[in-house]
C-alpha positions in Angstrom: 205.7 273.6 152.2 206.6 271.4 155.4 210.9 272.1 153.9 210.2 276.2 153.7 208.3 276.0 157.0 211.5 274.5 158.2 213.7 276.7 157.0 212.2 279.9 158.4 212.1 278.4 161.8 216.2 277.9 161.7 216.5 280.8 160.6 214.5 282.6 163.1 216.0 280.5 165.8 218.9 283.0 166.8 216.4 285.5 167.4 214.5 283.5 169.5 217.6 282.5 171.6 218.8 286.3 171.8 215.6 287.5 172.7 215.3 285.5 176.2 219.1 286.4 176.5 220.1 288.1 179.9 223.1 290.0 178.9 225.7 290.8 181.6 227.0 294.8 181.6 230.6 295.3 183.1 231.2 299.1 184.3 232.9 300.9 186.6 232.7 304.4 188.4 233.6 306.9 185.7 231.1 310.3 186.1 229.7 310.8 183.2 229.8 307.8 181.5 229.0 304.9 184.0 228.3 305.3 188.1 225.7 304.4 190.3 223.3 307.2 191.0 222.0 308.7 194.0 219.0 306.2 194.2 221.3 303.2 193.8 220.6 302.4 190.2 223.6 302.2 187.5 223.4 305.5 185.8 225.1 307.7 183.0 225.8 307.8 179.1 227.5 304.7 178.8 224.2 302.7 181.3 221.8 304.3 179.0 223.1 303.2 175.7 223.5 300.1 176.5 220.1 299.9 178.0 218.8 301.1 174.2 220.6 298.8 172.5 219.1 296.3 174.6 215.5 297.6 173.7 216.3 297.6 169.9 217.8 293.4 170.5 214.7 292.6 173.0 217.3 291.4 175.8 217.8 292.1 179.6 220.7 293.4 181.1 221.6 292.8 184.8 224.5 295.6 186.0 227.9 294.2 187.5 230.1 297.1 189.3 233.9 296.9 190.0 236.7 298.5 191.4 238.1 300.1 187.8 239.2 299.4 183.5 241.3 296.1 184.7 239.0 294.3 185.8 235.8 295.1 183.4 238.6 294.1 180.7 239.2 290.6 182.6 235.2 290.1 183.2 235.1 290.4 179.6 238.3 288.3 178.6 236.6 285.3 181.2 233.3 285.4 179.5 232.1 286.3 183.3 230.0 289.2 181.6 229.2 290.1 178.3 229.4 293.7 177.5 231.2 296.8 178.4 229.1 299.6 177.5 232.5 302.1 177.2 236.1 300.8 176.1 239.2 302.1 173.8 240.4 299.7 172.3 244.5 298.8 171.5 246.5 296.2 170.6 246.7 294.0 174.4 243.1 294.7 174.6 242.2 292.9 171.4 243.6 289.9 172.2 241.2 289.4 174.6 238.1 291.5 173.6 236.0 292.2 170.8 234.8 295.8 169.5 232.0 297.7 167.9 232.3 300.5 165.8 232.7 303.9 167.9 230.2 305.9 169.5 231.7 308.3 171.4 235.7 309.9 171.6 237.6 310.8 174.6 240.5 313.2 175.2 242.9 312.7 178.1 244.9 315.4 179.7 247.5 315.8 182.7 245.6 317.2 185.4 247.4 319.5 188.2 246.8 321.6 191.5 247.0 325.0 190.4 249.5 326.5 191.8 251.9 323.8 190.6 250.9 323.6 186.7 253.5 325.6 185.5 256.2 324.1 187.4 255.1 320.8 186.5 254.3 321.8 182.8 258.3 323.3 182.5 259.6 319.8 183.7 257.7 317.6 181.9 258.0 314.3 181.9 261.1 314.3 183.9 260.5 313.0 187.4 256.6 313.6 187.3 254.3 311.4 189.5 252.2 310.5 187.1 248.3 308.9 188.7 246.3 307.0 186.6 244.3 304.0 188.1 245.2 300.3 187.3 244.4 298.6 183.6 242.9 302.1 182.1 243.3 303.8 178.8 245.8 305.9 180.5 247.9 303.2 181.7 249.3 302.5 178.2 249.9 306.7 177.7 251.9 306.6 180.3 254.2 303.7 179.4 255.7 306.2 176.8 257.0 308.5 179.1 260.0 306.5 180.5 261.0 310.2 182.3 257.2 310.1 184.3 257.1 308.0 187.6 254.0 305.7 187.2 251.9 306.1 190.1 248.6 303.6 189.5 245.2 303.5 191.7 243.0 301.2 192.4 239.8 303.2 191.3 239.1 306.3 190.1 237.8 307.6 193.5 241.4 306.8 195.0 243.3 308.4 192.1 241.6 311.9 192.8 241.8 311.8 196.3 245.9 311.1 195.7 245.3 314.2 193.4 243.6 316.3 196.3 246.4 315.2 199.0 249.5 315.6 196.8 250.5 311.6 196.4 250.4 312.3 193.3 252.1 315.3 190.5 249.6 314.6 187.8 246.1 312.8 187.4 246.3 311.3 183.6 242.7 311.3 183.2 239.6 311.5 180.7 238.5 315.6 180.4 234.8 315.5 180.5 234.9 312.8 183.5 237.3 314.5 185.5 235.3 317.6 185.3 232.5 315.5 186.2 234.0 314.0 189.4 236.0 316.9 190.6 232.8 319.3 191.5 232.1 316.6 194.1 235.7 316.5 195.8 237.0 319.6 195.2 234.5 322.5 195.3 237.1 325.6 195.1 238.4 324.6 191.6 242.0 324.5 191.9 243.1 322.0 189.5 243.5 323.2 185.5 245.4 320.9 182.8 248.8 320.8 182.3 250.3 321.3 178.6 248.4 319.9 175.3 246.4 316.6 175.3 248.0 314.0 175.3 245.5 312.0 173.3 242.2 311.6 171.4 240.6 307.8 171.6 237.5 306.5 169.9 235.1 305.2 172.8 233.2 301.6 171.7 231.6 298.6 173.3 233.6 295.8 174.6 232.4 292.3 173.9 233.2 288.6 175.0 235.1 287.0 172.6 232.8 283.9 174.1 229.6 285.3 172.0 230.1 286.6 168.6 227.2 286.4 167.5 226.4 288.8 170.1 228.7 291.3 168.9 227.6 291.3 165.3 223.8 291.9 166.5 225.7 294.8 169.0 227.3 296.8 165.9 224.7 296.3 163.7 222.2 297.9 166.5 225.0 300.4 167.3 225.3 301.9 164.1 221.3 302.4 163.5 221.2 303.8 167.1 224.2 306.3 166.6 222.9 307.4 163.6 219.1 308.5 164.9 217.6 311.2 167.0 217.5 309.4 170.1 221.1 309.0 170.2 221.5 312.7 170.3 219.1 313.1 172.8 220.5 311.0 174.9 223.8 312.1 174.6 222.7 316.1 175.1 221.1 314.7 177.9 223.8 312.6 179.8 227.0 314.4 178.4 225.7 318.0 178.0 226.5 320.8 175.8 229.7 322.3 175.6 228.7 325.7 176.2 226.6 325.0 179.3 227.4 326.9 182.8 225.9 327.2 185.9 228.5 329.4 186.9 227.0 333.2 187.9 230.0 335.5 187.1 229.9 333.9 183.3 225.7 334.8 183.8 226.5 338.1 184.5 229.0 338.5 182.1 226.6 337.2 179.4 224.2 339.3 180.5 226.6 342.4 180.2 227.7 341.3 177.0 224.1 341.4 175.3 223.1 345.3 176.8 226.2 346.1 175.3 225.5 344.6 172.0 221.9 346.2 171.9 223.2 349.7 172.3 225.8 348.7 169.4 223.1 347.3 167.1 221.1 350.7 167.9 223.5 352.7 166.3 225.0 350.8 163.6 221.0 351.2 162.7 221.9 354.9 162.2 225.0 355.1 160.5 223.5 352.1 158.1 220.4 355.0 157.2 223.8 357.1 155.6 225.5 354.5 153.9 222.7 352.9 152.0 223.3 353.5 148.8 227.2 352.0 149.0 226.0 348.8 150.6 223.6 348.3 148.0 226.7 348.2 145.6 228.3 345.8 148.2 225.0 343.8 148.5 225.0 343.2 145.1 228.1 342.0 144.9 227.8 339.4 148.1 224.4 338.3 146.1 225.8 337.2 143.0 228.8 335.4 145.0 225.8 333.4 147.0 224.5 332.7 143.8 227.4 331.6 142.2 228.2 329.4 145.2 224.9 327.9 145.2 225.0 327.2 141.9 228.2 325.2 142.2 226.9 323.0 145.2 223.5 322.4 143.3 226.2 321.1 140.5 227.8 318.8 142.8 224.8 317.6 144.4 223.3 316.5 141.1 226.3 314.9 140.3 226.5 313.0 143.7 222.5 312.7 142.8 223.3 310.7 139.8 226.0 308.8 141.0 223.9 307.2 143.6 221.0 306.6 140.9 223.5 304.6 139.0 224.2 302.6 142.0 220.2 302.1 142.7 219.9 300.7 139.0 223.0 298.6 139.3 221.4 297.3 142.7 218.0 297.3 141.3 219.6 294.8 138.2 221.8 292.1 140.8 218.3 292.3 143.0 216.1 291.0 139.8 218.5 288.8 138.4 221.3 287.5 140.4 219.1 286.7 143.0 215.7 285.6 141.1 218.0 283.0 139.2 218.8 281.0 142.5 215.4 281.2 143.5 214.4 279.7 140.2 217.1 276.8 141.1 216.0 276.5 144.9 212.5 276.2 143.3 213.1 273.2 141.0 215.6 271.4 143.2 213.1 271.5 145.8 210.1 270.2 143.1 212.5 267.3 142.1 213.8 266.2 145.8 210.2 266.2 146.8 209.0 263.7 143.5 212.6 262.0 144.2 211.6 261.3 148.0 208.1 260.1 146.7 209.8 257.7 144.2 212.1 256.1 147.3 215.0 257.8 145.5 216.7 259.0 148.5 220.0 259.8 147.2 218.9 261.6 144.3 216.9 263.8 147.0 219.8 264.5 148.8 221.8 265.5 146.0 219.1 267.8 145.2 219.1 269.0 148.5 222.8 269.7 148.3 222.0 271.5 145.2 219.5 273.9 147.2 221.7 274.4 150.4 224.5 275.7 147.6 222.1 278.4 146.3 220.6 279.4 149.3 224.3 279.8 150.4 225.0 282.1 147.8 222.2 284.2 147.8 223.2 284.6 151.3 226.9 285.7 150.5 225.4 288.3 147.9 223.3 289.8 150.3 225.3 290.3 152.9 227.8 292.0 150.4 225.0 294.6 149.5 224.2 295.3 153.1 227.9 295.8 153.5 228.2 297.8 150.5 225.2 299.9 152.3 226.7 300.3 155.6 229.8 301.9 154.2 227.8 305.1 153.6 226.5 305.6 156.9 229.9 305.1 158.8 231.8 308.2 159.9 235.5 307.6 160.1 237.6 308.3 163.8 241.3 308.7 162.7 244.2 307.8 165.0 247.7 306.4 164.1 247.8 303.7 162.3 250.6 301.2 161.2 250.6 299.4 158.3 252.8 296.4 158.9 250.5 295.8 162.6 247.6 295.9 160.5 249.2 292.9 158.3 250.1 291.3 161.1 246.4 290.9 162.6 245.4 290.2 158.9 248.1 286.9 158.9 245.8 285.8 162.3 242.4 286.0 160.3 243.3 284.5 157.6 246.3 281.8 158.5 243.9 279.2 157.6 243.1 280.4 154.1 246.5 281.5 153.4 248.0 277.8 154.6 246.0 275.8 152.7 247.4 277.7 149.3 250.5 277.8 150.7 250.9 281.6 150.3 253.4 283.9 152.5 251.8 287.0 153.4 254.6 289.8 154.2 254.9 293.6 154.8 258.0 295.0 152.9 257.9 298.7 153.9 255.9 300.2 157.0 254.3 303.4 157.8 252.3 305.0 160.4 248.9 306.7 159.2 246.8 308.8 161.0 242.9 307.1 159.9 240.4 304.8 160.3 242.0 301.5 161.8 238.7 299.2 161.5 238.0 300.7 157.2 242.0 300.8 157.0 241.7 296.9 157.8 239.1 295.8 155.6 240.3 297.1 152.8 243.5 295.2 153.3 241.6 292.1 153.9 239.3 292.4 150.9 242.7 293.0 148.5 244.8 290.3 150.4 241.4 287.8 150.1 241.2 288.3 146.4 245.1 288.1 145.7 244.6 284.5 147.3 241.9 283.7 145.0 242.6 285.0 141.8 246.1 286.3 141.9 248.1 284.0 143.4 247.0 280.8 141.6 250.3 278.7 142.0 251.5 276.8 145.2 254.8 278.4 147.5 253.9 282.6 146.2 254.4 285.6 148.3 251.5 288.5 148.4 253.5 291.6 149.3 252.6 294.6 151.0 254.1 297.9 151.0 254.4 301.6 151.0 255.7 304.4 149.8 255.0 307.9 150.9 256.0 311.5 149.4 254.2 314.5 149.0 251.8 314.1 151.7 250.2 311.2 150.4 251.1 307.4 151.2 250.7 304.4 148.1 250.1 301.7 149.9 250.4 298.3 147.5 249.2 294.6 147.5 251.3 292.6 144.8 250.5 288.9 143.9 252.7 287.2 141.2 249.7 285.1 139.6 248.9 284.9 136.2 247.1 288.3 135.9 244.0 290.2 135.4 242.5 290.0 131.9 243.0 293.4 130.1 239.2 294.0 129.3 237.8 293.2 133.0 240.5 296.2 134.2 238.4 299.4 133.3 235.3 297.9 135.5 237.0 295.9 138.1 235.5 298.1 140.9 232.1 298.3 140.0 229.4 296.3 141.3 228.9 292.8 140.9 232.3 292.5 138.3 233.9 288.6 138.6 236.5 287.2 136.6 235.2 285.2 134.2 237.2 282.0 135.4 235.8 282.6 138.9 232.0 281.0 140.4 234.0 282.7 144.4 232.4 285.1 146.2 229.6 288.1 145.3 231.5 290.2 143.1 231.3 292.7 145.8 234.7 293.1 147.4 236.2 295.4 145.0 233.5 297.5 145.0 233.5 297.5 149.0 237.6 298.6 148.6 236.7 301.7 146.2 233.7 303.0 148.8 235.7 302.7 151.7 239.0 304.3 150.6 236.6 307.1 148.8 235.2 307.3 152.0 239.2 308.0 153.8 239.8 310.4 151.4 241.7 308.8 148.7 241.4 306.5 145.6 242.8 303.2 144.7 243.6 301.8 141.1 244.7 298.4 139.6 247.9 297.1 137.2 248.2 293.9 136.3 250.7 292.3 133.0 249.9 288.5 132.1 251.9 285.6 134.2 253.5 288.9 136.1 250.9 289.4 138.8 248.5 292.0 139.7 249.3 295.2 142.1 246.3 297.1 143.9 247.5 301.0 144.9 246.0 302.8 147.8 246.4 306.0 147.9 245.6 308.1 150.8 246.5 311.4 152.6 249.8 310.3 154.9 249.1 312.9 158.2 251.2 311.1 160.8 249.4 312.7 163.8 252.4 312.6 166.3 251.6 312.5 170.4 251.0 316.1 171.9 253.4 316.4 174.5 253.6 319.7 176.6 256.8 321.5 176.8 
């Protein structure tokens, strides 16, 4: 009793920490996400989320303000605060923060006085002063346009006011803040965008690399929160809708616009009253269509219905059996340290404590592999362009320890750029690569090769070992839940399974070939939809 009493209170003591935590939130002035209000208090989408989260965690937060992006990434980077509530994320951001799953997306236009947009637009990029203030999102655009003259601010505030007084071309800024910020400064409305966006970035929280466990309790809160009612709420109430105006003439107009469709309903009334019996005909026909449609989706829906009752059961089976048999060893090994202790036997109790730590270990791995499994269906994927070799690249970081120690060359034969899901694109990679160094590649100084081919509008992308194979009749059911080689005690016979959901979930499929002492190859295949950068003409 006194050992399982002992147990719970370890594991409980994380919470307890957390719970008395005092988080530090890193923002800076950017209307409507993050700005200090008009009584002084932090304020805006970004404040409020952060402030839920918080809630859901039981945490405080305590508000830190500066000048702009640069230096909420270095207050991160320093471990001098802990959170950013709004941040997109690249590759010289990563190195020095980490990120949650995203909440929000951002789109970033070229902003322009009026009367010099098309100008500006017919020139573009050559010889445009370019604003943007220092260490934001837009400061990497920019660096693509070797034409533009880079023109950076030290805050937002300044980088409008340079827009107002002509320093500056162009504002390279985020749409919904600029509209946000510009109703204060400049009341007459003379600034439109110039040409297309120039891109679309995913919004998430940035995180100290100096707490991890903090950002795995963040995400895990994120995604329930983004997911509920609240969220939308909030974010109605802090962003606004899209079709909201205050503006008169569009009242007006609106107002027109519905007399005028009143008198147009009263008289398709009466010309309806003379063509009854020929709609009834075309009624009919519309009816059976909806029918027919309905039909088909009821199809689907009992097939997707079945489906996940087949998961359930399989879930159900690994729940009653995979886990009660540890708890059955946990049980006795505890029973026989406890008489062994009595007896003075101390080693044989710690041996049988060793024997308990083990199962409790991998009954922990198993169900954090179903909660994984779990999450997959309740994430929505954000595309943006992805390359394939940079994602091996990050992937020979994580796992240079692993990969050393079997002395096993991970390389990336082929490239291509992607347009999906960066974060789902990455663990699928990292699950095949993991279980090519397990199973695959069994024998000292081997290669695991990626690569890609792409035709037709779809990419293959492959992971190749050159171990000794996978047996013929584990093939047909190598992606379903809970299947392990035979040969192998490793892991919770989840990781394969995760692979299939997540690439089902980007749109495409993935399949296995594998010939005895010749290797084993996993193919991706997913839609290849290079999104290029919108530039203006």
């Amino acid at each position: 009793m006194r050992t399982a009493l002992l147990i719970w209170l370890l594991a409980m003591l994380p919470n307890a920490v957390l719970a008395e935590d005092t988080l530090r939130v890193v923002f800076n002035e950017l209307r409507p996400y993050t700005y200090i209000g008009m009584d002084g208090e932090p304020a805006g989408y970004g404040i409020r989320l952060v402030s839920a989260l918080a809630d859901q965690i039981g945490a405080q937060l305590e508000f830190v303000l500066v000048e702009n992006p640069g230096e909420v990434v270095e207050a991160l980077r320093t471990g001098t605060a802990d959170i950013a509530p709004i941040l997109a994320r690249n590759a010289e951001r990563e190195a020095a923060v980490l990120f949650s799953v995203p909440h929000e997306t951002i789109v970033f236009h070229l902003y322009a006085l009026r009367r010099r947009a098309g100008e500006i637009a017919d020139r573009w990029p050559d010889g445009v002063r370019v604003g943007f203030t220092e260490g934001s999102y837009p400061s990497f655009i920019v660096t693509r346009y070797d034409q533009a003259i880079a023109v950076p601010a030290s805050s937002n505030t300044d980088l409008l006011s340079h827009v107002l007084s002509g320093d500056v071309d162009v504002a390279l800024y985020p749409d919904t803040a600029f509209f946000e910020t510009i109703e204060l400064l400049d009341t007459r409305q003379r600034f439109v965008a110039v040409g297309d966006a120039l891109e679309t970035v995913p919004l998430r929280l940035g995180i100290t690399h100096t707490r991890p466990e903090l950002a795995d309790r963040l995400n895990r809160a994120l995604s329930d929160f983004i997911a509920s009612s609240e969220y939308r709420t909030m974010r109605h109430a802090t962003l606004g809708s899209p079709y909201a105006t205050s503006d008169p003439q569009v009242a007006h107009a609106v107002g027109a616009a519905a007399t005028l469709m009143s008198l147009l309903a009263g008289l398709s009334l009466i010309r309806s009253r003379r063509q009854a019996q020929r709609d009834l005909f075309t009624a009919a026909k519309r009816t059976a269509e909806v029918e027919r449609r309905a039909a088909d989706e009821l199809r689907e829906k009992n097939a997707m219905l079945l489906a996940k009752n087949k998961a359930m059961e399989e879930l159900i089976y690994v729940v009653s059996h995979d886990l009660s048999s540890p708890l059955v060893s946990i049980s006795g090994f505890a029973r026989g340290a406890i008489r062994a202790q009595g007896a003075g036997q101390t080693e044989k109790a710690a041996r049988m404590l060793q024997r308990v730590e083990a199962n409790v270990g991998s009954m922990s791995s198993l169900i954090n592999g179903i909660l994984k499994v779990g999450r997959i269906g309740q994430e929505t994927p954000v595309p943006e362009r992805v390359s394939l070799c940079a994602l091996v690249d990050g992937l020979k970081l994580r796992l240079h320890a692993s990969l050393a120690e079997r002395e096993l060359e991970l390389v990336c034969t082929s490239d291509c750029t992607l347009w999906t899901d960066r974060d789902m694109l990455s663990r699928v990679l990292q699950n095949l690569v993991e279980n090519a160094a397990k199973h695959g590649a069994n024998a000292n100084g081997q290669r695991i090769e990626v690569s890609s081919v792409v035709q037709n509008g779809r990419a293959s992308i492959s992971i190749r070992d050159f171990g000794n194979g996978i047996p013929e009749n584990l093939r047909p059911r190598i992606f379903e839940m809970y299947q392990r080689r035979s040969d192998s005690k490793d892991g919770s016979g989840l990781g394969l399974t995760i692979v299939a959901r997540i690439v089902e979930k980007l749109g495409g499929t993935v399949s296995v070939s594998s010939k005895p002492s010749s290797g084993t190859t996993f193919v991706v295949d997913l839609p290849h939809i290079d999104q290029p950068i919108a530039q203006s003409a």
